[in-house]
C-alpha positions, 0 to 999 in steps of 0.5 A: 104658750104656742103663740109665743113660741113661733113669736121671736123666731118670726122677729128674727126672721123679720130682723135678718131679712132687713138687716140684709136688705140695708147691707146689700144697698152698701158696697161692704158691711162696714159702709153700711155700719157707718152710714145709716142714712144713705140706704132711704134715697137712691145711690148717688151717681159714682161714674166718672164717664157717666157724670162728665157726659151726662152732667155737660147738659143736665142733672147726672140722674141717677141710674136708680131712678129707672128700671134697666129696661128703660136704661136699654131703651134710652142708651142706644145710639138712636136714642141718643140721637134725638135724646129729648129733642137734643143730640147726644151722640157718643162713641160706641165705647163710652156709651157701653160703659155708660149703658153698664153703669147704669143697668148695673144700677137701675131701679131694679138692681138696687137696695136703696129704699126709693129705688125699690118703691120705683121699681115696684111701681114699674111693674106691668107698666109701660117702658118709660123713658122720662123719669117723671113718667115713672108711676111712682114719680108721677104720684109723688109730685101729683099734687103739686100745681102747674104754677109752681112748676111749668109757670115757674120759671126757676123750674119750667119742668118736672125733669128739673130735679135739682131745681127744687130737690136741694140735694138731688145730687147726692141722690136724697130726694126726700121731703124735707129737702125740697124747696120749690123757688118762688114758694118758701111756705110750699 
């Protein structure tokens, strides 16, 4: 009779902390009641400044798809300077509201589901900066042979998301929206 006496206080306490993580991936509690899918990827990008400048050249990726030290290490203006081989200078303002868009969203500021596990990845790890050298990016994509990414040329690259992610924008990065061109049975 014992046992069962600390049983439902232990589903409670299991049910409270999971129900609370779900709510704070959602600005308000009637966001989450409404939406249930959202919380699994991670947060799709909101800022306008953020969108507009970084989707001139790339995918806007999403602040959650790195841990607030990496968004420190690559949103400097030396970092931006040589940002992978481009320049990518932006005045001190928008880059300040930039860097605070994204360190507020980092990996490790979010509730989102993917954003956790890349977070808990990261630890004790090496800054990255690239979000394929991200451990948990790295394991996810390992298996994936070279001639369906570097030799494909729809792809050429990892940091592509978009290219085989079809929903990457929306910040669903899940299985079953992946479709790699050239490989539909993949």
């Amino acid at each position: 009779m014992k046992l069962q006496k600390w049983v439902l206080p232990a589903l409670m306490a299991v049910a409270t902390s999971t129900f609370s993580a779900q709510v704070l991936a959602s600005d308000t509690l009637l966001e989450w009641l409404i939406s249930f899918n959202h919380v699994d990827g991670v947060r799709p990008v909101e800022n306008k400044v953020y969108r507009t400048e970084c989707a001139s050249c790339h995918l806007a990726y999403q602040p959650g798809l790195l841990p607030a030290k990496s968004w420190e290490k690559l949103l400097t203006p030396a970092g931006l300077h040589n940002h992978f081989g481009e320049v990518a200078d932006l005045d001190p303002e928008t880059l300040q509201e930039i860097l605070v868009y994204a360190t507020k969203n980092s990996a490790d500021n979010s509730w989102y589901k993917r954003s956790r596990s890349i977070t808990a990845s990261a630890k004790g790890s090496e800054t990255a900066i690239r979000i394929t050298d991200v451990p948990y990016i790295k394991r996810k994509h390992h298996e994936i042979p070279n001639i369906m990414i570097k030799d494909n040329k729809q792809v050429l690259s990892l940091s592509r998301c978009d290219a085989c992610h079809t929903k990457a924008e929306q910040g669903d990065y899940d299985a079953d929206t992946v479709r790699i061109p050239n490989y539909p049975n993949y």
